[in-house]
Backbone as a ProteinNet text record, in pm:
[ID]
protein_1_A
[PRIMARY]
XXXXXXXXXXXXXXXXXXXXXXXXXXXXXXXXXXXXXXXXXXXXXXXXXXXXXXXXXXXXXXXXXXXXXXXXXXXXXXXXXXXXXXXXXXXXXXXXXXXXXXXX
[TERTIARY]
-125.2	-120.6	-69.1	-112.4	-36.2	-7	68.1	110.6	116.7	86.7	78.4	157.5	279	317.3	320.2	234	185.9	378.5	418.6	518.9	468.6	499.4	461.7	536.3	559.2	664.3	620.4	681.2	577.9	644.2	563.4	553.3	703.7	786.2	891.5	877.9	1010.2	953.8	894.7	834.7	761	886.8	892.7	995.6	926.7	1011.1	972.9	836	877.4	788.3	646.2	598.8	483.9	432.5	514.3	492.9	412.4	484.1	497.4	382.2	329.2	208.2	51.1	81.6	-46.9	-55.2	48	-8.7	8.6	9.3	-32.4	-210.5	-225.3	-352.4	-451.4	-393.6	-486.2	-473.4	-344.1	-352.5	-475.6	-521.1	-663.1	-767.4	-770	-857.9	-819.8	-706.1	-657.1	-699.7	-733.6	-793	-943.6	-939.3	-1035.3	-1095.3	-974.4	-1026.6	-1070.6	-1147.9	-1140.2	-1056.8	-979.1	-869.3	-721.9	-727.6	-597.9	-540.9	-406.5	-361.7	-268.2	-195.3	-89.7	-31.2	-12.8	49.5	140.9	261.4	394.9	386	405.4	487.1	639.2	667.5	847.8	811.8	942.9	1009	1117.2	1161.9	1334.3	1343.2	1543.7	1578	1591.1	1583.3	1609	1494.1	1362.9	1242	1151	1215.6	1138.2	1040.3	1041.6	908.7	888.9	784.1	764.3	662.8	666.8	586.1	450.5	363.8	247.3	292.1	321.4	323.6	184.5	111.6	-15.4	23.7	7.2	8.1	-177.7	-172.5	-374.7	-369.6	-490.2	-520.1	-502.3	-527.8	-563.2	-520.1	-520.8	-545.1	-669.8	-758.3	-899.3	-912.9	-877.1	-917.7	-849.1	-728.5	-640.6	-717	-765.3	-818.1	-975.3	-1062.1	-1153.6	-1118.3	-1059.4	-990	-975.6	-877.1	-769	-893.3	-996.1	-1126.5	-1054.9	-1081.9	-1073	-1059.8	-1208.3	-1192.9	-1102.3	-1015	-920.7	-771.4	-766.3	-649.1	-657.3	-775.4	-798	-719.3	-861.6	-812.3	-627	-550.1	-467.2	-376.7	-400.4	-314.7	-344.9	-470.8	-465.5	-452.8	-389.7	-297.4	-216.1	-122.5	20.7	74.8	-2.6	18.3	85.3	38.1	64.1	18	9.9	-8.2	30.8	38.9	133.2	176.2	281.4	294.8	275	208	150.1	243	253.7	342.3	295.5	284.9	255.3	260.1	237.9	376.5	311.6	327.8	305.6	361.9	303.3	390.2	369.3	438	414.5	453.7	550.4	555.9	568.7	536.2	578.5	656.6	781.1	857.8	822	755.9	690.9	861.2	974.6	1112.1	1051.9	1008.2	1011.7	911.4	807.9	720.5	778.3	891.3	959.5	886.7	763.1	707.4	700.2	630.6	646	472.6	459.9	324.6	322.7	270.9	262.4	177.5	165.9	37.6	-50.1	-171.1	-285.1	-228.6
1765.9	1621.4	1566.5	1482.4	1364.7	1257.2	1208.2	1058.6	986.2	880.8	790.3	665.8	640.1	532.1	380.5	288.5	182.9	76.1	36.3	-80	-167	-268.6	-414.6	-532.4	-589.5	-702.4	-843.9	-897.3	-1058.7	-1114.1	-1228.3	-1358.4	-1449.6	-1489.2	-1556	-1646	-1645.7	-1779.5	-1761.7	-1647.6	-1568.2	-1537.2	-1594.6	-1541.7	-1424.9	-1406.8	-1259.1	-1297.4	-1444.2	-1471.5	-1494.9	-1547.4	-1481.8	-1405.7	-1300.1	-1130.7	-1055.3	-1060.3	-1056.5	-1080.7	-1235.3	-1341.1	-1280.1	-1234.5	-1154.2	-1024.7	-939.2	-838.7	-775.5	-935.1	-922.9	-986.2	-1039.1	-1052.5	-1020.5	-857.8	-747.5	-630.5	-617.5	-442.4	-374.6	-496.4	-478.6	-369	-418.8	-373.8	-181.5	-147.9	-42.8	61.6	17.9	106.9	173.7	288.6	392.8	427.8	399.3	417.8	606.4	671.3	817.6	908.2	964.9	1073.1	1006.7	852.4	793.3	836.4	876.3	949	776.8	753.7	626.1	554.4	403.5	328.3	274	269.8	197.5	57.9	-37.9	-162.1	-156.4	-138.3	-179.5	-304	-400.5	-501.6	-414.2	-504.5	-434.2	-565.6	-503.2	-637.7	-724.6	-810.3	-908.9	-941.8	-907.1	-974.5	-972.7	-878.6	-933.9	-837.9	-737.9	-576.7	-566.8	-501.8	-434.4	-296.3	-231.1	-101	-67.8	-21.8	57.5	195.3	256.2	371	453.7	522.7	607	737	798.5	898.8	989.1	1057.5	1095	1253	1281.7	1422.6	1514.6	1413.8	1495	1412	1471.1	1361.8	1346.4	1404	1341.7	1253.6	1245.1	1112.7	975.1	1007.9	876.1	861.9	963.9	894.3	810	895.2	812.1	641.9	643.6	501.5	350.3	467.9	398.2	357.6	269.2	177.6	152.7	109.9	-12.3	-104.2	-134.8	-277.7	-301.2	-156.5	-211.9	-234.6	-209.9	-176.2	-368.9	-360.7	-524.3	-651.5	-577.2	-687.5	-729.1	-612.7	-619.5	-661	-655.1	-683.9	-891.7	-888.5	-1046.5	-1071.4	-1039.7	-1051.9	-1125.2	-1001.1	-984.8	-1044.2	-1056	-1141	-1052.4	-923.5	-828	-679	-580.7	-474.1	-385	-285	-212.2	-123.2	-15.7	110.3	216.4	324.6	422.1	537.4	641	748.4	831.2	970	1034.4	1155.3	1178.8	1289.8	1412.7	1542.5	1620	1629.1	1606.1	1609.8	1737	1869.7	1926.9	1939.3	1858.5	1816.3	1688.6	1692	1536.3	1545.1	1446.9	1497.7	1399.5	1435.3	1315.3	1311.6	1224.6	1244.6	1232.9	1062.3	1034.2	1134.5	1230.9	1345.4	1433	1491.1	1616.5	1709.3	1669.6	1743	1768.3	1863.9	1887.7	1910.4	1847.3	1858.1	1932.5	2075.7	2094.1	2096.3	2058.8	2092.1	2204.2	2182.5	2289.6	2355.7
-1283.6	-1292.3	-1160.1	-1135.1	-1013.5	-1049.4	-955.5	-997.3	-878.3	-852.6	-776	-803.2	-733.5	-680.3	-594.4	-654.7	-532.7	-535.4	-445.9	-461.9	-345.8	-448.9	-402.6	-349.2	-223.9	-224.9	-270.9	-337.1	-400.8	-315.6	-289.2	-218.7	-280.8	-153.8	-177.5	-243.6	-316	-464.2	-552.2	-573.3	-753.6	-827.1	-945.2	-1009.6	-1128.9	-1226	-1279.5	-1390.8	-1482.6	-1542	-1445.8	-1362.9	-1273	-1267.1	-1244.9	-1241.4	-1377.5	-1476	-1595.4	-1600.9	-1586.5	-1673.4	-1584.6	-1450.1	-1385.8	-1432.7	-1440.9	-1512.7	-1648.4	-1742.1	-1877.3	-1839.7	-1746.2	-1713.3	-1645.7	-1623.9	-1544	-1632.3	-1674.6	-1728.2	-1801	-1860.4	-1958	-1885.2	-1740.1	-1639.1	-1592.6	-1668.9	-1615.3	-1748.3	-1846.9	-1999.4	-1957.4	-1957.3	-1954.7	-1835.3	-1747.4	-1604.6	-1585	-1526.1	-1535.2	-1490.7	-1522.5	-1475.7	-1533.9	-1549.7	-1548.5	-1707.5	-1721	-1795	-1892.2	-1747.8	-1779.3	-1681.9	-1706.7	-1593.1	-1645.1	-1551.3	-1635.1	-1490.2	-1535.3	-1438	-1398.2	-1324.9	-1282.9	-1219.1	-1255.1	-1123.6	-1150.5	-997.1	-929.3	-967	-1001.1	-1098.8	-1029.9	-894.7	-790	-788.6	-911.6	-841.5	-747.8	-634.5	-495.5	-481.6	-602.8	-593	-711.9	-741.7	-816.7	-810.4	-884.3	-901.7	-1038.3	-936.2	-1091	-1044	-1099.5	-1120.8	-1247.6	-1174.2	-1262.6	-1244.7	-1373.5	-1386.5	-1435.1	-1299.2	-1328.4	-1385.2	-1410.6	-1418.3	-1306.8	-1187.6	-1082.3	-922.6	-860.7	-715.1	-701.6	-711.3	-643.3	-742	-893.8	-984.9	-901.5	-863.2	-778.9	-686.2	-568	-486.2	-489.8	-574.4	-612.5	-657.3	-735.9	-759.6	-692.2	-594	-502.4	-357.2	-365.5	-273.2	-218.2	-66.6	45.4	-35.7	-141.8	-212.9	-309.8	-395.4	-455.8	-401.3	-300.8	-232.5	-150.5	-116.5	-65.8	-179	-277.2	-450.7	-405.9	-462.9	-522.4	-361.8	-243.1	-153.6	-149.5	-155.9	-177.3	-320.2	-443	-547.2	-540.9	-439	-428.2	-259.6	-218	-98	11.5	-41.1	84	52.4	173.4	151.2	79.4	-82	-88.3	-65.9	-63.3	13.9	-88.4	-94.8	-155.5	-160.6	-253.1	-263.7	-328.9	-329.3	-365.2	-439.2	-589.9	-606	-694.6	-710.9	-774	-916.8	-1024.9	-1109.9	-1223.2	-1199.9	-1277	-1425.6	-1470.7	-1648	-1661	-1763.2	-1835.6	-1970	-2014.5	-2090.3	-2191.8	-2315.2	-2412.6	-2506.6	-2491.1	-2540.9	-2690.2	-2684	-2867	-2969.1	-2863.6	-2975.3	-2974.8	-2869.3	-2878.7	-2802.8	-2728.5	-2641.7	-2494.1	-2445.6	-2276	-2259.5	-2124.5	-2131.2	-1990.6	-1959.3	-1833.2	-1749.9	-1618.1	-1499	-1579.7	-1583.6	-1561.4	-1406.6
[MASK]
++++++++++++++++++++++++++++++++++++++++++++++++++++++++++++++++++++++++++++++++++++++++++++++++++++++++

């Protein structure tokens, strides 16, 4: 599995309800994407970032994904570039099923 990290800085003067209200009005767009396992949203509690965090099958599923044109989309979103991270993730800890899920 991989996971990919995008963080985002919002535009001075977005407060959290903003944040919130765009991506209760995108996430829709993130259901049955191919390889994508799961995406969580963070803000940092000051507002001034936030995070998608995806969790894929694979890296080549992220990088297929991750276009010029979506990387464009979402930088004129958010009113700026975001910075990308990259991570190996060999388990995942499912707490509330009691399960462990490991890397193929």
């Amino acid at each position: 599995m991989h996971t990919v990290v995008w963080t985002f800085t919002v535009p001075a003067g977005t407060d959290k309800t903003q944040i919130v209200e765009t991506i209760r009005a995108t996430a829709h767009g993130y259901q049955g994407i191919p390889g994508l396992i799961r995406k969580y949203y963070g803000i940092a509690p000051d507002g001034a970032s936030f995070a998608g965090i995806y969790l894929w099958e694979n890296k080549a599923a992220a990088d297929a994904f991750y276009t010029p044109g979506w990387i464009a989309m979402v930088t004129k979103r958010w009113g700026s570039a975001p910075l990308r991270q990259d991570w190996e993730t060999p388990m995942v800890v499912e707490s509330a099923e009691h399960r462990l899920i490991a890397a193929e």
